[in-house]
C-alpha positions as CSV (number, residue, x, y, z in Angstrom):
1,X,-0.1,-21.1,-13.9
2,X,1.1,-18.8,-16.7
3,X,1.5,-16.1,-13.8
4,X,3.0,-18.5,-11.5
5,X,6.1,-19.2,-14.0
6,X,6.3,-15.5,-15.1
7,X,6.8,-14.6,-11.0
8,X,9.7,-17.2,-10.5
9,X,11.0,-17.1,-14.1
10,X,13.9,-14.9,-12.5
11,X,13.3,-14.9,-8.9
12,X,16.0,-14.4,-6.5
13,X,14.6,-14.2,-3.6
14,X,12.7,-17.4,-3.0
15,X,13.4,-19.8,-5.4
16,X,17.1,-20.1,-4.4
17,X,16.3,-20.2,-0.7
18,X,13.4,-23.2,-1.1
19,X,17.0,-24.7,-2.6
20,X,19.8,-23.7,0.2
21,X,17.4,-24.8,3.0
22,X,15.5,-27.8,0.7
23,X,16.2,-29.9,3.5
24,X,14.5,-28.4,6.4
25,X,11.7,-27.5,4.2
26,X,11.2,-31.5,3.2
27,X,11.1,-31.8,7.3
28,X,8.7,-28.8,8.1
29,X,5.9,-30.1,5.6
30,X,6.6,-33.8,6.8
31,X,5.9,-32.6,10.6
32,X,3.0,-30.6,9.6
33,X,1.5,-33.6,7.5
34,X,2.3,-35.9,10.5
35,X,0.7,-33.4,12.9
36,X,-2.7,-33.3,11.2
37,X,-2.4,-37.1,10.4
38,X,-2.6,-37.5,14.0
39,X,-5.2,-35.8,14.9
40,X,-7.2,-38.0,12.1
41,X,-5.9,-41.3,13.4
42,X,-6.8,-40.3,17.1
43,X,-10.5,-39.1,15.7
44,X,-10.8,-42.7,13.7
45,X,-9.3,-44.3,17.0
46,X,-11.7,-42.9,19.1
47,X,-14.8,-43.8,16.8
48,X,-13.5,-47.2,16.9
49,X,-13.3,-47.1,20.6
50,X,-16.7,-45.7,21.3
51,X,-18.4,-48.0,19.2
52,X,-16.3,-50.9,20.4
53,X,-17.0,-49.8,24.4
54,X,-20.8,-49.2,23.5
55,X,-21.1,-52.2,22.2
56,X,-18.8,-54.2,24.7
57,X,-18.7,-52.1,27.5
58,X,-17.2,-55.2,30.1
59,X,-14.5,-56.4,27.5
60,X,-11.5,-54.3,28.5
61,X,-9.2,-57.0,26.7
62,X,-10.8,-56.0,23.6
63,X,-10.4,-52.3,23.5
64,X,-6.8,-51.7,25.7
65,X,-5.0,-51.3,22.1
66,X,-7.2,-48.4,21.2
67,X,-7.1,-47.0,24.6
68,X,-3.2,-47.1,24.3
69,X,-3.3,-45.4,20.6
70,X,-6.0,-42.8,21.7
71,X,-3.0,-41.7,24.2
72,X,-0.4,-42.0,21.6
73,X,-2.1,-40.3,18.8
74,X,-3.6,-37.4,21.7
75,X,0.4,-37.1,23.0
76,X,1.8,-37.1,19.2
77,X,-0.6,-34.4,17.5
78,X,0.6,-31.8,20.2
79,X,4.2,-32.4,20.3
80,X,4.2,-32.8,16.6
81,X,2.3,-29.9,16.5
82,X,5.1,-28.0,18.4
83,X,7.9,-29.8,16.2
84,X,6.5,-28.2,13.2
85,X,6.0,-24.9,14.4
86,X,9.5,-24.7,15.7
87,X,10.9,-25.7,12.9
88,X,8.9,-23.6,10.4
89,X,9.7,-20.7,12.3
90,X,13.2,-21.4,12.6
91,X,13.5,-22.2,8.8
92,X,11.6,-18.8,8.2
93,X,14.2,-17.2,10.4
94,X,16.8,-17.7,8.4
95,X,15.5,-17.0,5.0
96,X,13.9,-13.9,6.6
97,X,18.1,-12.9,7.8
98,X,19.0,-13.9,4.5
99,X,16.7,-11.6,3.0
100,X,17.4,-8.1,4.9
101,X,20.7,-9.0,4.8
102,X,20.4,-9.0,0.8
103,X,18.2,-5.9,0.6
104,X,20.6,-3.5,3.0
105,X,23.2,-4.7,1.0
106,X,22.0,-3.8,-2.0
107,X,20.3,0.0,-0.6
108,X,24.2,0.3,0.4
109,X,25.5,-0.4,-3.0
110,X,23.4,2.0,-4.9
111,X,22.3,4.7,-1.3
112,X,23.0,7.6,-3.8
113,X,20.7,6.6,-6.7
114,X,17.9,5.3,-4.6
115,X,16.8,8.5,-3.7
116,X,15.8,9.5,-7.4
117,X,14.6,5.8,-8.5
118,X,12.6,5.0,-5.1
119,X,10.8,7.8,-2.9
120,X,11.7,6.9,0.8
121,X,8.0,5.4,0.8
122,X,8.8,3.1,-1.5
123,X,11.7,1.9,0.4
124,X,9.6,1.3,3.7
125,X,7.3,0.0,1.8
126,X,9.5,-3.0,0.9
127,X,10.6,-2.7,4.2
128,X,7.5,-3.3,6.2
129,X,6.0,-5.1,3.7
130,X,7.6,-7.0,0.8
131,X,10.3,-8.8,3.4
132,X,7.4,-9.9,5.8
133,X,4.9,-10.5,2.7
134,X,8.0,-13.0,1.8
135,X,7.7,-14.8,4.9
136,X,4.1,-15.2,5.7
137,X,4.1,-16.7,2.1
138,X,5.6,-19.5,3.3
139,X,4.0,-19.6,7.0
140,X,0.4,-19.3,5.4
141,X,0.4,-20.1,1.9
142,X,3.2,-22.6,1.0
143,X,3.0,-24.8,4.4
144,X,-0.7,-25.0,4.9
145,X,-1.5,-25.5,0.8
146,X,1.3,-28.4,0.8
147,X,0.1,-30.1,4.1
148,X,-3.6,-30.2,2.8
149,X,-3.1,-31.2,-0.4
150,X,-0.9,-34.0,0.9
151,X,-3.8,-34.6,3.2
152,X,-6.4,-34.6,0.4
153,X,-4.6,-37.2,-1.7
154,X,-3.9,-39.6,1.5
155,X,-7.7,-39.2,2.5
156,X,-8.6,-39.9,-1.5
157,X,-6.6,-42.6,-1.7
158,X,-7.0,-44.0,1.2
159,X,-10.9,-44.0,0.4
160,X,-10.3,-45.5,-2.9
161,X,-8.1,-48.2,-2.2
162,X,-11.5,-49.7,0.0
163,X,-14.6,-48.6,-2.9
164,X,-13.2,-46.7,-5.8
165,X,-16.4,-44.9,-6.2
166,X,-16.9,-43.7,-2.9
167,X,-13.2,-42.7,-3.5
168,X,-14.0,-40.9,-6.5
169,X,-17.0,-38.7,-4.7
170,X,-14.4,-37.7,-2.3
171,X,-11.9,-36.4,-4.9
172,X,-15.0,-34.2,-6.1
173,X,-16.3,-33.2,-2.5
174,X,-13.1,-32.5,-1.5
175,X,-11.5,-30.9,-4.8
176,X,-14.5,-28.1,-4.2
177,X,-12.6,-27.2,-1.0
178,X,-9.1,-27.4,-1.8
179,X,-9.0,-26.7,-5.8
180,X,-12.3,-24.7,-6.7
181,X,-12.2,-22.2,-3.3
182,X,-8.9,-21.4,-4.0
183,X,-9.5,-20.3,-7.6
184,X,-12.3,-18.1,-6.5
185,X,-10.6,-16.7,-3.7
186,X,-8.0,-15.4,-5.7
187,X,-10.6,-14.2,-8.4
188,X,-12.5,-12.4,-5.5
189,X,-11.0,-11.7,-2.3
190,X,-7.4,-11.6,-3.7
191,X,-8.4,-8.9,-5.8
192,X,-9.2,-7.0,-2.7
193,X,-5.7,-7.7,-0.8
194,X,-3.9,-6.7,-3.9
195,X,-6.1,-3.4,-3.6
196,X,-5.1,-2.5,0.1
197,X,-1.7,-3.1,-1.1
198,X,-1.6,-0.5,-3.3
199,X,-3.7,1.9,-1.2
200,X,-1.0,0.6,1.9
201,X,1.8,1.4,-0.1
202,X,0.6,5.1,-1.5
203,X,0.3,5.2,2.2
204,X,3.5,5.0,3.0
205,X,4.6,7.0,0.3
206,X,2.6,10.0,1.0
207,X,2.9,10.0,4.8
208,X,6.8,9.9,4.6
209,X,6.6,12.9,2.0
210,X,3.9,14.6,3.9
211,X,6.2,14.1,7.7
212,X,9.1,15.5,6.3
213,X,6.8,18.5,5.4
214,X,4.9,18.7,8.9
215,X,6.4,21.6,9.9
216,X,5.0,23.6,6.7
217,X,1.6,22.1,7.5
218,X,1.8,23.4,10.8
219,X,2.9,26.6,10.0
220,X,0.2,27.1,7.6
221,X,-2.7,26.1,9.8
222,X,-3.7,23.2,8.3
223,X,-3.4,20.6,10.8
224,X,-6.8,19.0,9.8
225,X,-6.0,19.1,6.5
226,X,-3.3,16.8,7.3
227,X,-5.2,14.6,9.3
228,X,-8.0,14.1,6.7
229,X,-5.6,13.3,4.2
230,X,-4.3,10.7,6.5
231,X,-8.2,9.3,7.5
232,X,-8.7,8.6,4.1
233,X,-6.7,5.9,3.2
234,X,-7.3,4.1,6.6
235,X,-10.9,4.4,5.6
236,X,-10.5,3.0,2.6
237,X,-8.3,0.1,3.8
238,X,-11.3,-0.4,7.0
239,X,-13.6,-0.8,3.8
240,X,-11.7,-3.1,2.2
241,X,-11.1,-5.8,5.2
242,X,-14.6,-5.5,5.9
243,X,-15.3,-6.9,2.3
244,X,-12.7,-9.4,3.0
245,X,-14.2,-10.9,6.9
246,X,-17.4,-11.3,4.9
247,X,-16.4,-13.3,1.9
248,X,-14.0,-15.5,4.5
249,X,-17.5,-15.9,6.4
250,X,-19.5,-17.1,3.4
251,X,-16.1,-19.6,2.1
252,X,-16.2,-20.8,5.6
253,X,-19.4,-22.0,5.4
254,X,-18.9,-23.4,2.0
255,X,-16.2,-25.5,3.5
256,X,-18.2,-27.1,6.7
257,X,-21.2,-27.6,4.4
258,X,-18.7,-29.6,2.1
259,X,-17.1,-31.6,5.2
260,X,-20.5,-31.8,6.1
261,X,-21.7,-33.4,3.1
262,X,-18.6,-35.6,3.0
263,X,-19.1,-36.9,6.1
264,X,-22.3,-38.1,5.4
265,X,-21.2,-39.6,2.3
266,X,-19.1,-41.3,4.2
267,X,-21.6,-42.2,6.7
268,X,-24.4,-43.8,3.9
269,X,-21.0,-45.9,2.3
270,X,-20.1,-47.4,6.2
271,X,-23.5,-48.2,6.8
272,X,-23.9,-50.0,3.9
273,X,-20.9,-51.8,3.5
274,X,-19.6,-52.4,7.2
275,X,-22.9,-53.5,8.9
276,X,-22.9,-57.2,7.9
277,X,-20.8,-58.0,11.1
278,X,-21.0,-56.4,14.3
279,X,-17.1,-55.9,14.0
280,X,-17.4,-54.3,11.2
281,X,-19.8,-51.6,12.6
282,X,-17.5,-50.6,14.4
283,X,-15.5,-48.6,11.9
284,X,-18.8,-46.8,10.7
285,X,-17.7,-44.1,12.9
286,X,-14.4,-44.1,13.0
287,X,-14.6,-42.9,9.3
288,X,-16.9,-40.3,9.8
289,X,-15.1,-38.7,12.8
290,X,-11.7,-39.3,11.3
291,X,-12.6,-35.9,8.0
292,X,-12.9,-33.2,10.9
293,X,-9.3,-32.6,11.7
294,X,-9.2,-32.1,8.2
295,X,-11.4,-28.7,8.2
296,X,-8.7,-26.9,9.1
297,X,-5.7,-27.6,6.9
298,X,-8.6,-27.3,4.4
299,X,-9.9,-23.9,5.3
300,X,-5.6,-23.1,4.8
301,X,-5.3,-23.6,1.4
302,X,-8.1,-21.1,0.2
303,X,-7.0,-18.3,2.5
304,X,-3.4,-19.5,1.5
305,X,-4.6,-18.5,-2.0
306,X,-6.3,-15.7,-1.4
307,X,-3.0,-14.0,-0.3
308,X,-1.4,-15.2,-3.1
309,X,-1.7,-11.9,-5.3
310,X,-0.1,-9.7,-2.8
311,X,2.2,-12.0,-2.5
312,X,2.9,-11.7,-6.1
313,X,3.1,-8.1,-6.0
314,X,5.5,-8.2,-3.2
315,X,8.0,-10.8,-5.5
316,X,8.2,-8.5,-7.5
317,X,8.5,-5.5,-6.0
318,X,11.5,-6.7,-4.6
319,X,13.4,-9.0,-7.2
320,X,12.9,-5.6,-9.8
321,X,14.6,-3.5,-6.6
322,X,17.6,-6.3,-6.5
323,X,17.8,-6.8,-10.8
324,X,18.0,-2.7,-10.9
325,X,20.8,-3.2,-8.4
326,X,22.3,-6.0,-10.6
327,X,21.5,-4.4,-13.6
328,X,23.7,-1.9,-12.9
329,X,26.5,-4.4,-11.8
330,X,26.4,-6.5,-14.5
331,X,26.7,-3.6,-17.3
332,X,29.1,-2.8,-19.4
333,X,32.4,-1.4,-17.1
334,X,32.7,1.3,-20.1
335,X,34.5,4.3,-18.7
336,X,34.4,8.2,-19.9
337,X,38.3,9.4,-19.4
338,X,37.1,12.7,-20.3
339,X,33.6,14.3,-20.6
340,X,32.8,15.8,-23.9
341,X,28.9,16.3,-24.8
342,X,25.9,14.8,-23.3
343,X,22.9,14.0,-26.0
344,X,19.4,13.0,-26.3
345,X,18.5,11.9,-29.7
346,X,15.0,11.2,-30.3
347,X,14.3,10.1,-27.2
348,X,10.7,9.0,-26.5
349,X,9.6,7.8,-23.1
350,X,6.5,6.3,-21.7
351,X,5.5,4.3,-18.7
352,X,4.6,1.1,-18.6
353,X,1.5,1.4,-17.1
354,X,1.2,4.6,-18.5
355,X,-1.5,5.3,-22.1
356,X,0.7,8.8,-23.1
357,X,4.4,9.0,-23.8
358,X,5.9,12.1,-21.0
359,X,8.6,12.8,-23.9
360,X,8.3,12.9,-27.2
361,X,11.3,12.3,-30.1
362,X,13.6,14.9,-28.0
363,X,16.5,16.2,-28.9
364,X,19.3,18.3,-27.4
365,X,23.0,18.4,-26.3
366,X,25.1,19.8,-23.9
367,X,28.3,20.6,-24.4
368,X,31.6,20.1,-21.6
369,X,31.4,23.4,-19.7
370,X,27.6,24.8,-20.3
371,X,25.3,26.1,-18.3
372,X,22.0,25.0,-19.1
373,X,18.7,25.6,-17.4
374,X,15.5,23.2,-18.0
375,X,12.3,25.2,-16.9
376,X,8.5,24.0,-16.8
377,X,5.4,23.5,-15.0
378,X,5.3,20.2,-12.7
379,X,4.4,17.3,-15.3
380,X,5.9,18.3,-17.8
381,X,8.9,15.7,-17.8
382,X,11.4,17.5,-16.3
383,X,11.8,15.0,-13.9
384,X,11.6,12.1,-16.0
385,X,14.4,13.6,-18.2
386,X,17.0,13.2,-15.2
387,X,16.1,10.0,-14.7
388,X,16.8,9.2,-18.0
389,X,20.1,11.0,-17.8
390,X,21.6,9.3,-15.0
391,X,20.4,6.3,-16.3
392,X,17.6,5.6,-13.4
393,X,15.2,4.9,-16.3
394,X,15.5,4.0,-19.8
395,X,14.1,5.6,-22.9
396,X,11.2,3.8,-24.9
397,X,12.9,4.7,-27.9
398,X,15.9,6.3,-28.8
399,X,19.2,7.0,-26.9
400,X,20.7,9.1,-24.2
401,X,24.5,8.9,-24.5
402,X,27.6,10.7,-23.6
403,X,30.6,10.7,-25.6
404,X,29.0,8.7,-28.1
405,X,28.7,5.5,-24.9
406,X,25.0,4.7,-24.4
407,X,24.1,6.0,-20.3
408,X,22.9,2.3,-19.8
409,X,26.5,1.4,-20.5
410,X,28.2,3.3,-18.1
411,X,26.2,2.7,-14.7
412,X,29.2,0.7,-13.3
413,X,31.1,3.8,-13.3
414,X,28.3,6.7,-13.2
415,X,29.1,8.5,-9.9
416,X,32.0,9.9,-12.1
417,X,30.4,11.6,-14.7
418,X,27.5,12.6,-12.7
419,X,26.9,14.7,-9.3
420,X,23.8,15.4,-8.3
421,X,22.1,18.5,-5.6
422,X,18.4,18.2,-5.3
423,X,16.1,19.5,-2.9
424,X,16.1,16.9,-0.4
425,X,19.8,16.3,0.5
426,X,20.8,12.8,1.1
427,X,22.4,13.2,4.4
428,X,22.6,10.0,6.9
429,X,22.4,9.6,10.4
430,X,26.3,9.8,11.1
431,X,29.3,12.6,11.4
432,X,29.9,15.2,9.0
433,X,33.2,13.7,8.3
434,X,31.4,10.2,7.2
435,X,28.5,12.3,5.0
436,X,31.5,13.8,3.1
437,X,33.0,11.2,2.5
438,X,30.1,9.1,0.5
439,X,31.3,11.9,-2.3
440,X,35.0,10.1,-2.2
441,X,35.4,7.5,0.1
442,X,39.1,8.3,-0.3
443,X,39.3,11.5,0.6
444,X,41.8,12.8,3.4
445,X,40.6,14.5,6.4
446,X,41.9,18.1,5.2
447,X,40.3,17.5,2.0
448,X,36.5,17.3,3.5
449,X,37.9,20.3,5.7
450,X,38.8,22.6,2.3
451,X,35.6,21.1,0.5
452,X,33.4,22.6,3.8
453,X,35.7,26.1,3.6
454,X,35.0,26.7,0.1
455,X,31.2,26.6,0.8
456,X,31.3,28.6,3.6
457,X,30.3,26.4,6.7
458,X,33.8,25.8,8.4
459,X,33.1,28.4,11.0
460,X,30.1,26.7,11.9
461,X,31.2,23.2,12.0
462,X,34.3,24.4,13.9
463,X,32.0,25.8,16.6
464,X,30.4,22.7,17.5
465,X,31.7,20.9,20.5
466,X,32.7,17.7,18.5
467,X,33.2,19.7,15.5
468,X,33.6,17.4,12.0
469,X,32.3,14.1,14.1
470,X,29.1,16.2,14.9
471,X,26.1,14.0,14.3
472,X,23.9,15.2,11.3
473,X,21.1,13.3,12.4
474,X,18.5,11.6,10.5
475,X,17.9,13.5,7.0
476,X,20.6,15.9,8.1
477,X,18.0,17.4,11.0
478,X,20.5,18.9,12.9
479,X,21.1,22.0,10.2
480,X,18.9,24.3,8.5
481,X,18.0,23.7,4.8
482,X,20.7,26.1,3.3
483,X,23.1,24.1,5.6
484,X,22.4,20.8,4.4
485,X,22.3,22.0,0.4
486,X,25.9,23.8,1.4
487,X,27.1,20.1,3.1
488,X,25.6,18.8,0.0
489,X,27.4,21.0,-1.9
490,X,30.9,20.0,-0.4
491,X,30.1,16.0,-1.2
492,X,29.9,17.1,-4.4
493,X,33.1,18.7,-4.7
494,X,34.9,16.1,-3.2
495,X,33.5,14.0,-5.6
496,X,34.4,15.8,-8.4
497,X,32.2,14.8,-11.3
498,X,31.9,16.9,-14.5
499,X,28.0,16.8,-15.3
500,X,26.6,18.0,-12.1
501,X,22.8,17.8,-12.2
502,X,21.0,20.8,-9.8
503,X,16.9,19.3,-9.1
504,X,15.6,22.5,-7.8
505,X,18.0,22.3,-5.1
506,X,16.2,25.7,-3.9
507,X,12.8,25.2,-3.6
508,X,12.5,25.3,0.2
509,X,14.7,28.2,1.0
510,X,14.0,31.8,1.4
511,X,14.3,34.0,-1.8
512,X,17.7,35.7,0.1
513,X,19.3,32.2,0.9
514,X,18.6,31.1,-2.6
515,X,20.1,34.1,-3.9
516,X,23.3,33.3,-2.0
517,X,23.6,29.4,-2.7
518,X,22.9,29.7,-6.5
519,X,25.8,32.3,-6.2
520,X,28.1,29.7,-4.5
521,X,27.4,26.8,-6.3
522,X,27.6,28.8,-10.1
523,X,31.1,29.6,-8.8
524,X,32.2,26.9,-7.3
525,X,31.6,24.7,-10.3
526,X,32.5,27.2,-12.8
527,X,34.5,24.4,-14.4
528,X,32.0,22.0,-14.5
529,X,28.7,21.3,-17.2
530,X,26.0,22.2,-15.2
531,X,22.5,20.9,-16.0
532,X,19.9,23.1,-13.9
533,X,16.3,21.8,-13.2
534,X,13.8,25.1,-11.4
535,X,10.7,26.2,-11.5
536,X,11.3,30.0,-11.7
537,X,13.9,32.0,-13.1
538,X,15.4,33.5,-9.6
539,X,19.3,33.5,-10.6
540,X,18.4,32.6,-14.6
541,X,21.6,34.9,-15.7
542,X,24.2,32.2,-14.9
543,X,22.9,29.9,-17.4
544,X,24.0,29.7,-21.4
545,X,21.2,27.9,-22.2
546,X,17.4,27.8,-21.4
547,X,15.4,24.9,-22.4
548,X,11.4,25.6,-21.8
549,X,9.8,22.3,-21.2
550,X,6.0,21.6,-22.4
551,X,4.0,18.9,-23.4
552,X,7.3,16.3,-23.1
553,X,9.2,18.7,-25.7
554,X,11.1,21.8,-25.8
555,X,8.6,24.8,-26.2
556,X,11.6,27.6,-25.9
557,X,15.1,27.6,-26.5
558,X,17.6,30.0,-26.2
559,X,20.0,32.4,-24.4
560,X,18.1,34.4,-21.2
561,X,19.0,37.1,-23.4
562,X,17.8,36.1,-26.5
563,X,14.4,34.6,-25.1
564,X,13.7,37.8,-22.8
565,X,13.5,40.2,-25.9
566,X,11.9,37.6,-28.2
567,X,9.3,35.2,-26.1
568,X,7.0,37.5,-24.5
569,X,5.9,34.7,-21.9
570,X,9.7,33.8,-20.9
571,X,9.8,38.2,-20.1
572,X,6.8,38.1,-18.4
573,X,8.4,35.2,-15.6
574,X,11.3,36.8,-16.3
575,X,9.7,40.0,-14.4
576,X,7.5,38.7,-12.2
577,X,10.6,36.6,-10.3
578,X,12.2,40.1,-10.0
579,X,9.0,41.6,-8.5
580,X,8.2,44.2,-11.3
């Protein structure tokens, strides 16, 4: 229960819409209840009737009203049946339109920042998953659970209201299926589910990464590298549902052995108590029949529960996507009129779910014009630091501020302090024009024209047949990697921040390309405080400042000059990206 609350303590994805549509919801659980009552009443009818026929067989007078309710109840279960369905479906509709309707509208607010908060695995992750995980928890969880509980305290009752102890003995035969199952399937199978959600997700992540690299694996040879890494998961997942068919097996059986034994329960209190007339004997079956519709809006509610943890996860997932969004809405509109100086001051940082801290009690500044460089092996915290920069993530302890303003402060207004170029370009599937103008949205047509003739690509775009309302294609496909970093580039311009933030906006290109666009872009933004993640010191010389990243701290600092006659280590880099 405690997890329960914590879920929907500030849900806003399925509380609020159990509210709007509260209405049809009231009417999809009162079909579904109806539907299954039905099919009871025509099972009791029909005992009746047989017992009644057997035991009167030429007395048609005597049995016509149960013929006429065996029809009504056999006509009502179907076309209830179909009610409910249709109205589920259409109530789950709308929620589900609600919902991508929410979630593209909030991947539009914040397109520019998703890239370095969410990989695009994580994104159709929620996509393909969280949304529909949304909606089958109503379809299979929240219907079915509702219905048969409804239908356990109407049997229990029902029971009661004729011999309170038999009644009693039902709310424990009964309670096995629809309280006790659920609790262990959650304990057991849900465990799994939440595990092949994880491994389905890391899935999606990977394979995304890996596509937009198939090329290099091609190139390379290693085609059945590629493919093994893929089997893997899917093997894992195979293993998984296997695990998963047997426990429903086993939990299936537990259930018909408990309808079983309720039914003959039932069948030891009828022959007691309704053989003393021969009218009376002819309810004995009726109640027995009457529990077997039942089996299946009781087998619901465990499997209902079962799902219940990916559910959870998927709740989650997507409510901490939409509060990041409104996070960064509802901050404080504080505004930099003029950038000054960018600092951490003992900044520590750590992972939730992480048992180390990535950076420890760092410090450092950067002035309005400088050059810096951050260099490090991969897991150092390079990474971690820009997201901490921009404001993507905040620090355990300490602060990250510029001009004195906490970064957390100034995420209503942060596309203009900071510009970013890293080595995946965020270019969508539209015109050139349209790409440039996510930079500045107000920005004329001859200003995208001089922001693409300053980094050297007019000429090209000019030569196209539709020119500037070229297509780019998905992920910028249409140009080569330098183009897209130079197109890039030009957004950037336009958009005229003064921290621009470079995330080894080089790493794919050839060493002579590389050359050429750290040239350009060192130029172009001579005005601007440029804060340079790498991995190598190709084009060090048009930094101020380099800051040597180990350990989550700063293991070097200094000019190029200054640390190439002094650190030994920093020389020998130094050399070896200049092939001596």
């Amino acid at each position: 229960m405690k997890e329960l609350r914590e879920t929907f303590a500030h849900d806003t994805w399925v509380m609020p819409y159990l509210k709007k549509y509260k209405k049809l919801l009231v009417l999809v659980l009162f079909l579904g209840f109806i539907t299954f009552l039905c099919g009871g009443a025509l099972m009791f009818n029909s005992g009746y009737l047989i017992s009644m026929a057997a035991r009167m067989p030429n007395s048609f007078e005597y049995i016509y009203v149960p013929v006429v309710l065996a029809r009504a109840f056999g006509i009502g279960r179907p076309v209830f049946r179909y009610a409910e369905r249709l109205t589920s479906h259409n109530w789950v509709l709308r929620i589900v339109s609600d919902f991508r309707k929410k979630l593209y509208q909030s991947v539009e607010r914040k397109a520019t920042a998703i890239q370095r908060s969410h990989q695009t695995g994580d994104i159709l992750s929620i996509l393909a998953d969280d949304i529909e995980h949304i909606e089958n928890l109503y379809l299979t969880t929240v219907f079915p659970m509702v219905v048969g509980w409804l239908l356990y305290l109407f049997i229990v009752i029902g029971i009661a209201s004729l011999n309170w102890l038999v009644g009693l003995l039902m709310l424990l035969l009964l309670g096995v299926i629809v309280i006790l199952l659920p609790l262990v399937s959650v304990a057991t199978n849900g465990v799994r589910e939440f595990q092949e959600h994880q491994i389905q997700h890391q899935f999606y992540t990977n394979l995304t990464d890996q596509v937009l690299g198939l090329g290099d694996w091609m190139i390379s040879g290693r085609y059945n590298d590629f493919q093994a890494i893929q089997d893997k998961p899917i093997n894992e997942i195979a293993a998984l549902r296997k695990k998963d068919h047997y426990f429903q097996w086993w939990r299936n059986l537990a259930v018909q052995i408990m309808i079983l034994v309720s039914v003959v329960v039932l069948l030891i209190w009828t022959g007691k108590d309704f053989t003393t007339t021969k009218m009376k004997a002819n309810w004995i079956a009726a109640f027995a029949l009457a529990l077997f519709p039942a089996t299946d809006p009781f087998l619901n509610i465990s499997q209902g529960a079962s799902e219940w943890p990916i559910y959870r996860r998927s709740i989650q997932r997507i409510n901490q996507f939409d509060n990041n969004d409104s996070n960064a809405k509802d901050d404080s509109n504080q505004a930099v009129d003029k950038f000054e100086n960018l600092a951490f001051k003992d900044v520590t940082f750590q992972y939730k779910d992480g048992d180390q801290n990535i950076l420890s009690k760092l410090n450092f500044q950067v002035k309005a014009g400088e050059k810096i460089a951050l260099l490090g092996p991969s897991g150092t915290g390079k990474s971690t630091l820009l997201k901490l920069m921009i404001g993507d993530e905040n620090p355990t302890s300490g602060s990250v501020e510029v001009n004195g303003i906490s970064v957390k402060d100034l995420q209503a207004n942060r596309s203009k302090i900071f510009g970013v170029l890293d080595q995946k370009p965020y270019l969508f599937d539209t015109t050139v024009m349209n790409n440039m103008r996510l930079g500045n949205p107000k920005a004329s047509d001859q200003q995208v024209k001089d922001a693409i003739k300053a980094v050297g690509l007019a000429d090209l775009i000019e030569s196209l047949p539709k020119k500037y309302d070229t297509e780019v294609q998905e992920a910028g496909g249409r140009f080569s990697g330098g183009e897209r970093q130079r197109l890039s580039l030009a957004r950037i311009l336009l958009q005229d921040a003064p921290v621009i933030v470079l995330d080894e906006p080089t790493v794919s290109l050839d060493p002579i390309t590389e050359k050429d666009l750290l040239n350009q872009v060192f130029d172009l933004l001579k005005d601007k405080t440029i804060i340079w993640v790498t991995h190598h010191l190709a084009g060090i010389n048009h930094v101020n400042q380099v800051y040597f990243m180990e350990h989550g701290n700063f293991d070097m600092a200094g000019t190029p000059q200054h640390l190439y006659h002094t650190e030994p280590r920093f020389k020998q880099l130094y050399d070896l990206d200049r092939g001596k």
